[in-house]
N, C-alpha and C positions, 0 to 999 in steps of 0.2 A: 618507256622512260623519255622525259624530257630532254631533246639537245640545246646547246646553247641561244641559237636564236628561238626558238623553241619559247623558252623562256624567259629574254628577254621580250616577246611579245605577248605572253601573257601579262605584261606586266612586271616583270621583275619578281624577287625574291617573296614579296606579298603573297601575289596571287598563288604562288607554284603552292606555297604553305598551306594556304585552307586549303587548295586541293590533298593534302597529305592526312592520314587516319594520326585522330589526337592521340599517341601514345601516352600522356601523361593522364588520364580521363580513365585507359582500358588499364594498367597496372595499378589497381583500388591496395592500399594495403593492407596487410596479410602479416598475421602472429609468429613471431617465430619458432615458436612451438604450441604444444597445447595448451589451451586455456582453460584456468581452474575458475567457474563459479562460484564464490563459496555463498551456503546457505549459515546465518547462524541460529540455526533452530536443528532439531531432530528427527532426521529423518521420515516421510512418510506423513508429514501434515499439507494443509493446501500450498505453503509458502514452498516447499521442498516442492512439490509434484508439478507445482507450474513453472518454478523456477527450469527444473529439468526439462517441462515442455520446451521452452523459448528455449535453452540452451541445446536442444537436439533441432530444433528450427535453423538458429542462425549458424549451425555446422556445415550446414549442407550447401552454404558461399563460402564459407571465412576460409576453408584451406587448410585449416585445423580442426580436431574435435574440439567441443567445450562442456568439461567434464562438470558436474557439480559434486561440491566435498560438503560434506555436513560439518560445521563447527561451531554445536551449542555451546551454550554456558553463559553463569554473567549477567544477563538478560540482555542478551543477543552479541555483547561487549565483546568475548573474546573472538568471536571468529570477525567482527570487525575490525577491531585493532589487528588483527594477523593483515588484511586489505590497506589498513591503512597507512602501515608500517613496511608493505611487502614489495615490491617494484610496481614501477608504473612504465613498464611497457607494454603495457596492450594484454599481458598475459594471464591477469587477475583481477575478476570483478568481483559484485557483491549483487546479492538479490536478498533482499529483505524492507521491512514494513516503518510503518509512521515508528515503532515504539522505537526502532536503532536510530531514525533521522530527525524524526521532528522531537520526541518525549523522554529520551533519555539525557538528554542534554540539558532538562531541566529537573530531575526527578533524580538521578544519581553524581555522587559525589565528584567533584571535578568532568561531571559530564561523562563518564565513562573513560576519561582522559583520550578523549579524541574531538573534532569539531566537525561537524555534519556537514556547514556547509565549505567551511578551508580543506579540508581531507577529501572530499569527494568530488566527483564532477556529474553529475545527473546524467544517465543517458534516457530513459525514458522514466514517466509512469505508466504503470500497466493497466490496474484495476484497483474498483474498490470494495472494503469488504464491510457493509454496510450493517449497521447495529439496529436491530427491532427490538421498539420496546412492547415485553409480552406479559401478561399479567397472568394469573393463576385462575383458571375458571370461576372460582368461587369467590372472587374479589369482586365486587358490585360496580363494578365498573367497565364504561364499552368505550371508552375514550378518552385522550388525553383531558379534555375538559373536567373529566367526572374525576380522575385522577387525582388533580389538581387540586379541584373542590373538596378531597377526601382528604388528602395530605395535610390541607390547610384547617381543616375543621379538627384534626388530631395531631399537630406535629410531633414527628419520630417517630408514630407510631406503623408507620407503612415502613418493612424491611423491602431494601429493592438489593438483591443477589450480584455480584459481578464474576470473574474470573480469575481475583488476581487485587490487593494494592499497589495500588499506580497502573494496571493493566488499562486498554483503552474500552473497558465496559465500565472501568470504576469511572473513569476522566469523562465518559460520557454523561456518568448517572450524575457527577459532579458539575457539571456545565449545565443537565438538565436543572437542577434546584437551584442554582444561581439564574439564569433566564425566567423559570417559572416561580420565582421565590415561594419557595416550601422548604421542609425541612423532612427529608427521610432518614432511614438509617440506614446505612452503607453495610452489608453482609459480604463479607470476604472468603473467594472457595481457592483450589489450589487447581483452575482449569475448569473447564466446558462444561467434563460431565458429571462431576460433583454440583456443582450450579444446576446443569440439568434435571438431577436424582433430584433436588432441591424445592425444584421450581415444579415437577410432576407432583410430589408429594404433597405441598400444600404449605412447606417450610420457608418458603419465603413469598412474597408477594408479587415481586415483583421484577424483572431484569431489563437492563439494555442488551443483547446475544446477538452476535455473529448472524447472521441467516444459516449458515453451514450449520450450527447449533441446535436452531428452533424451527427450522423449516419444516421439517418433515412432522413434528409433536404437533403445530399451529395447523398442518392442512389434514391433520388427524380427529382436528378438533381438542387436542390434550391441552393445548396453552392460547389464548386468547392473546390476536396480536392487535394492537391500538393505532399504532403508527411509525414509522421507521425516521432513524435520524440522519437524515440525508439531507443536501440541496437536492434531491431525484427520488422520485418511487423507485421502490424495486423491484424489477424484473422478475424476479419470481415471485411478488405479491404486486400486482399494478393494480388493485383497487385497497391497497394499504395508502391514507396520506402521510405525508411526510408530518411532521413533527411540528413544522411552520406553517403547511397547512391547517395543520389541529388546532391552533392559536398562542403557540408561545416561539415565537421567533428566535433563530439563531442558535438551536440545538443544531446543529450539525457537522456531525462526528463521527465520519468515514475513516476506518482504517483503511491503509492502502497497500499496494506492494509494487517496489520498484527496482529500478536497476542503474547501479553505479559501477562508476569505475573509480579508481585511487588517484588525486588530485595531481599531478604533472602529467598524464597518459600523454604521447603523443596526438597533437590533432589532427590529421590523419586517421590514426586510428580511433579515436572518440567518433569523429564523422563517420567512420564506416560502422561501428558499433551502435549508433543512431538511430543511422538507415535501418541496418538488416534486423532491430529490433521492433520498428517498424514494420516492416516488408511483414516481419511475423503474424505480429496483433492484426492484421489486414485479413487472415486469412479468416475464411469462416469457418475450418476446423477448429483454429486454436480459440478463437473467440468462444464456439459452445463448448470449449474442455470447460473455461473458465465458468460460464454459466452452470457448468454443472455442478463444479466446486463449489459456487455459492455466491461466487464474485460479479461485481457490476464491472463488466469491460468498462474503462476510461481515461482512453491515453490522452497523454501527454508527453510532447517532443520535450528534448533536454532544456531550449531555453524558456518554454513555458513553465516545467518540470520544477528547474531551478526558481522561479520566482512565485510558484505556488509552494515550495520549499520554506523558503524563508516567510511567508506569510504564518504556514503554520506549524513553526516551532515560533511564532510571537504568538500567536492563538491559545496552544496548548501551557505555554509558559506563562500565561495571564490567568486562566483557570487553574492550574497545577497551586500557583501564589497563593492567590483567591481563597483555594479549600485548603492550604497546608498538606498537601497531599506528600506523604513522604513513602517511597520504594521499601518495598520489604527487603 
């Protein structure tokens, strides 16, 4: 310990200071009890299983578990109104994709009576879950070019399959005919693998799908894949081009999955929620869970996060107008 003259020759009260450990730096804060993730989807899809990754990740600093609760329904509505309604101390976030933050806010009634970007606070993006468009073997076609030139020579007559009205295969297929001015006919399934039954069979033409979806029928040789709608190739097809390399600019229509918190959190704890989802995506474990799931790693910190947020829910809201796209 320092005695008085001691410390008045170091300098006085200054100096003794920086000699002392920052205690406000090493006390990071900590939930006051356990933290509920909630997913709103059904257990046991990609969104659920990585969500639960990151959330057994960032446990192992914060001091508490952080459990994930599944709460479908709605189309994705109710387990986000439960978040955005629920406190905002640090104890309850959200993991889920574009369709709760950028598209339902345009596509359902009063928005799902929540506001994506007033209710939330961004703490990361994680990844993206990037849409290939795959054609049916027996369609004469090995390219977006021949596509294009096919569609135009018959319009309506090309069926292109999605997963869902208003889902993000429909918004995609819908973005694609407005950029490449053609006119297809929009075939609507209730999910992946009816689509899939669809697209093997020979029943529909054509789709935008998941990579999770088509990946494994495309390196089988079962579905012929053209080009992916990305700004980026994708990782598990890196001699697929992208969609704007094929020549019609501006498809590009990455689902995503990210991670919020409820609009007051303390800051404090949003920063440390930040960090340690960060610190996560960093590792090269949790990075190839994700690749294996099907997902393009592609983070984003909260204030990138947030201002690629609002970019596209004005993106998705301009095409949703565009085609009258209305939510079943």
């Amino acid at each position: 310990m320092f005695n008085r003259r001691q410390f008045i020759e170091l300098g006085g009260g200054a100096a003794a200071i920086a000699l002392l450990p920052s205690f406000g730096h090493a006390q990071a804060w900590t939930p006051p009890k356990a933290v509920t993730v909630v997913v709103p989807y059904p257990a046991g899809g990609p969104t659920d299983s990585l969500a639960r990754l990151v959330a057994q990740e960032i446990s192992h600093d914060l001091g508490q578990p952080a459990v994930v609760e599944n709460v479908p329904g709605g189309a994705t509505v109710i387990g986000t109104l439960r978040v955005a309604r629920g406190p905002a101390d640090g104890t309850q976030l959200i993991a889920s994709t574009n369709q709760t933050f950028s598209t339902n806010i345009s596509l359902l009634p009063n928005g799902g009576g929540y506001d994506p970007v007033k209710d939330f606070a961004p703490i990361a993006l994680l990844a993206d879950l990037q849409h290939i468009l795959v054609v049916k073997n027996d369609l004469p076609v090995k390219s977006v070019a021949e596509l294009v030139a096919l569609a135009k020579k018959d319009p309506g007559k090309i069926n292109c399959g999605s997963t869902g009205q208003g889902s993000a295969s429909h918004l995609t297929l819908e973005l694609f005919k407005v950029k490449a001015g053609v006119n297809m006919t929009h075939v609507s399934y209730k999910g992946s693998a009816p689509l899939l039954q669809d697209l093997l069979g020979g029943h529909v033409d054509c789709s935008f799908a998941t990579t999770p979806t088509v990946l494994a029928q495309i390196q089988a040789g079962k579905l012929r894949a053209i080009a992916v709608a990305s700004p980026n190739r994708s990782p598990h097809l890196p001699d697929l081009p992208t969609v704007n390399q094929a020549g019609v600019a501006g498809v590009e229509a990455d689902a995503w999955l990210g991670m919020f918190a409820p609009a007051g959190i303390p800051e404090a704890a949003l920063a440390r929620y930040r960090q340690l989802v960060l610190n996560a995506m960093k590792k090269d474990s949790v990075r190839e869970t994700f690749l294996k799931q099907g997902m393009a790693v592609n983070v984003k910190d909260g204030k990138a996060f947030a201002a690629f947020l609002q970019d596209d829910i004005k993106r998705w809201a301009a095409v949703i107008k565009t085609a009258n796209v209305k939510a079943e």
